[in-house]
C-alpha positions as CSV (number, residue, x, y, z in Angstrom):
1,X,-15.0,-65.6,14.6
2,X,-11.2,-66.7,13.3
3,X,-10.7,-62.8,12.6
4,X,-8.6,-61.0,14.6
5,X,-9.8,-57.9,12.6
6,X,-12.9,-56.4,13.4
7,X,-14.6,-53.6,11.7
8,X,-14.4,-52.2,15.2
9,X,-10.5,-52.4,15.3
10,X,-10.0,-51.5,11.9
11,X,-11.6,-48.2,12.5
12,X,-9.9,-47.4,15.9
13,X,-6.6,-48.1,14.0
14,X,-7.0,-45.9,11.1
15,X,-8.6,-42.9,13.1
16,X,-5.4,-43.8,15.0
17,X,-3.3,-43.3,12.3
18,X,-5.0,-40.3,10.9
19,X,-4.6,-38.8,14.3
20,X,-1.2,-39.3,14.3
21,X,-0.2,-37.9,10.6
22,X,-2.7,-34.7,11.5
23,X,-0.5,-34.1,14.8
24,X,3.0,-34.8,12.9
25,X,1.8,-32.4,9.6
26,X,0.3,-29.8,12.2
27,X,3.9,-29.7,14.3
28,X,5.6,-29.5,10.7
29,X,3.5,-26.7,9.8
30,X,4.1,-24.8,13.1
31,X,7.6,-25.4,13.1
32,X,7.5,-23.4,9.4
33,X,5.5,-20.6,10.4
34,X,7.4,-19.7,13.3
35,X,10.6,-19.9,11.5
36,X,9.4,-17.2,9.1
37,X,11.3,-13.9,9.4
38,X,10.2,-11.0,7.9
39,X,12.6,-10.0,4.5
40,X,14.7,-6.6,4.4
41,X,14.0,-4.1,1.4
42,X,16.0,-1.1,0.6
43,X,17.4,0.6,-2.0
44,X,21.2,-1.0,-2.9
45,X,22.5,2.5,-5.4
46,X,21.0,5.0,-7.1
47,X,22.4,7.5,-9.2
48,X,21.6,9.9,-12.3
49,X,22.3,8.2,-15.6
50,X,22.1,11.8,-17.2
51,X,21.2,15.1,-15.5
52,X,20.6,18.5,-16.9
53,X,20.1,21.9,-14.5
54,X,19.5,25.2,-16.0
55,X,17.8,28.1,-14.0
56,X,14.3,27.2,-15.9
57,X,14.6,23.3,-16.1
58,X,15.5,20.1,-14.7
59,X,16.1,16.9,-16.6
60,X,16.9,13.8,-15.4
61,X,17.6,9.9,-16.0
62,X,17.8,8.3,-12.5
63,X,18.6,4.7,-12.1
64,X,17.7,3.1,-8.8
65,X,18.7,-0.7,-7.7
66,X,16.7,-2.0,-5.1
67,X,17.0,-5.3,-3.1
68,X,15.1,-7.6,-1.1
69,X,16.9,-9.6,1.0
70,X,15.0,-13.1,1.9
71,X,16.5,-14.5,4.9
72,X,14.1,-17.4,5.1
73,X,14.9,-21.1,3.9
74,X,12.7,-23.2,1.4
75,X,9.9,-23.2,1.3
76,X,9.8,-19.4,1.6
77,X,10.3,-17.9,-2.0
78,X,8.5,-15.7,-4.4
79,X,7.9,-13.6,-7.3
80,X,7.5,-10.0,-7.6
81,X,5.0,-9.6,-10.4
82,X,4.2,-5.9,-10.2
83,X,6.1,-3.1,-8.1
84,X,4.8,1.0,-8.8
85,X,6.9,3.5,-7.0
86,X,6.7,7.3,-7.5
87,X,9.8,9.1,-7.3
88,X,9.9,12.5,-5.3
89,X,12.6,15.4,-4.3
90,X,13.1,15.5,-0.7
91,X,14.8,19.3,1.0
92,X,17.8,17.4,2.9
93,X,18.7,21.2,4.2
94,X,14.9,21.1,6.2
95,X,14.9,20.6,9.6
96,X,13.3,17.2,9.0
97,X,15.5,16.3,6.2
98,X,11.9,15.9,4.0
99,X,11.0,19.5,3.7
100,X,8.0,19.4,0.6
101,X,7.9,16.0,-1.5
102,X,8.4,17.0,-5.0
103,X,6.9,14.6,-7.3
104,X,9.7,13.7,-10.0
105,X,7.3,11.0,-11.4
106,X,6.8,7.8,-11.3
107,X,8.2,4.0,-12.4
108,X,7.7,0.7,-13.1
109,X,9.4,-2.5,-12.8
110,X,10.2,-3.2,-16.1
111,X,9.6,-7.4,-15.6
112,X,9.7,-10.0,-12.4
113,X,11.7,-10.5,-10.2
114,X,12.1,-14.0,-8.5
115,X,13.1,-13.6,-5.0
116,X,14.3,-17.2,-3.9
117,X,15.2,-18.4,-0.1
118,X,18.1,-17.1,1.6
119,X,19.0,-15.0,-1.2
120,X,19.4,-11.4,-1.6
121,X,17.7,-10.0,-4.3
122,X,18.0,-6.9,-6.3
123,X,16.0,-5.4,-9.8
124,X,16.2,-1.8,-11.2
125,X,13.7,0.9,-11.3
126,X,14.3,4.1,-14.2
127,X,12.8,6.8,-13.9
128,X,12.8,9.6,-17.0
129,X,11.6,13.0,-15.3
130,X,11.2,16.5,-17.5
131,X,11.2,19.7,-15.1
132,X,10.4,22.8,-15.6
133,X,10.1,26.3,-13.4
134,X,6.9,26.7,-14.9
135,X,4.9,23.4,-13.4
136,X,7.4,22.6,-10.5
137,X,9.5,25.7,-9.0
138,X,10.3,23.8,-5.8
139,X,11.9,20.8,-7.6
140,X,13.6,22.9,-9.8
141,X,15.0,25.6,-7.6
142,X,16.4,22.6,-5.6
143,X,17.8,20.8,-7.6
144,X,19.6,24.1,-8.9
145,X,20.6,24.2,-5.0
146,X,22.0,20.7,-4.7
147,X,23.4,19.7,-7.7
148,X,23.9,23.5,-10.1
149,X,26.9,25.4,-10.7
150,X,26.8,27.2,-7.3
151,X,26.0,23.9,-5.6
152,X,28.0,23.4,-1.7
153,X,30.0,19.7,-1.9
154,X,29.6,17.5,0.8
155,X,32.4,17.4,3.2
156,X,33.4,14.5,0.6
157,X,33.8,17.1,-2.0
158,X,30.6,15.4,-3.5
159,X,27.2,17.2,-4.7
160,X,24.2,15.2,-4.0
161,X,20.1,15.5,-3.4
162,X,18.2,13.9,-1.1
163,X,15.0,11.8,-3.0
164,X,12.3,9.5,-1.9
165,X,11.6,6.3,-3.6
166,X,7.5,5.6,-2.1
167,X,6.7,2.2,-3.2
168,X,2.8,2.2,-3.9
169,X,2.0,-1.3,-4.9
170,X,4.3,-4.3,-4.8
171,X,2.1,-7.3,-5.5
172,X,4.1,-10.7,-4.9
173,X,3.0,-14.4,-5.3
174,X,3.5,-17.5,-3.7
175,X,2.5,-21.0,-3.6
176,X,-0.2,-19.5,-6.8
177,X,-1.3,-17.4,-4.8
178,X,-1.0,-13.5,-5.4
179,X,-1.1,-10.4,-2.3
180,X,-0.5,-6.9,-2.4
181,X,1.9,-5.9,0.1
182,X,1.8,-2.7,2.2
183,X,3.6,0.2,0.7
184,X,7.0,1.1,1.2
185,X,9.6,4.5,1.8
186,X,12.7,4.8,0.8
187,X,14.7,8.3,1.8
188,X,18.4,8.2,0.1
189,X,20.9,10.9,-0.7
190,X,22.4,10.5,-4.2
191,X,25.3,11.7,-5.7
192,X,24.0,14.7,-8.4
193,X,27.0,13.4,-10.6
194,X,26.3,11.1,-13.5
């Protein structure tokens, strides 16, 4: 028995070594998922493209810019491959600053968005909405309110509405992998000039 290798040793030394590249990966690993911080979403500007308010009707182009900040190194990046948000008119003059939501309509993102590590980034939403007395008097009458003729300025001399951007499915992926992500509310005051 010249051999100072024995199946016996052999096998002590690789479950050794297996051992010891499971323990180093799992400490890796841990070290990466603790290290995760959750990203920041909100909405960067919005602002009507084209607005038209007349006693009986409200039409509107509204052009929103939202970002998602990823404050997380590699290997923490991902795709946005589907985002639906419908858009509603908020009462800023209610006690609550929410009054009624006013469906407006909804929106799409128009393609993906790539959201890469420690990177802030931002796509567009449009949405198109038609108004009228008729099928929405509280929308109307309030944007008449806000953003008419008779409209009050801000003490910035500035008319503006209050809306809310409700995110309703926001699918991301990752590593191939694909999840739906909870939904989202946005409240912002925007500026009724175009």
């Amino acid at each position: 028995m010249g051999s100072c290798c024995t199946t016996k040793r052999c096998l002590i030394s690789c479950g050794c070594c297996c051992c010891g590249t499971l323990i180093i990966l799992g400490i890796i690993i841990a070290i990466v998922v603790t290290s995760f911080k959750e990203p920041d979403a909100g909405v960067k500007s919005a602002q009507f493209k084209t607005m038209m308010v007349s006693k009986d009707s409200v039409d509107i182009e509204l052009v929103m810019k939202l970002y998602l900040n990823n404050p997380n190194g590699p290997p923490f990046r991902a795709t946005i491959t589907d985002l639906e948000a419908d858009v509603y008119s908020l009462d800023k003059l209610a006690a609550n600053k929410i009054g009624t939501p006013e469906k407006l309509g909804n929106t799409v993102l128009p393609k993906s968005v790539e959201v890469l590590p420690k990177t802030e980034s931002i796509f567009d939403l449009n949405l198109i909405a038609e108004l009228t007395a008729a099928e929405s008097p509280t929308a109307v009458s309030r944007f008449n309110r806000d953003c008419g003729l008779l409209a009050e300025k801000n003490k910035k001399g500035v008319k503006e509405t209050m809306v809310r951007i409700h995110v309703t499915k926001l699918v991301a992926e990752a590593l191939n992998q694909a999840a739906t992500l909870p939904e989202i509310t946005f409240d912002t005051l925007i500026p009724c000039d175009t």
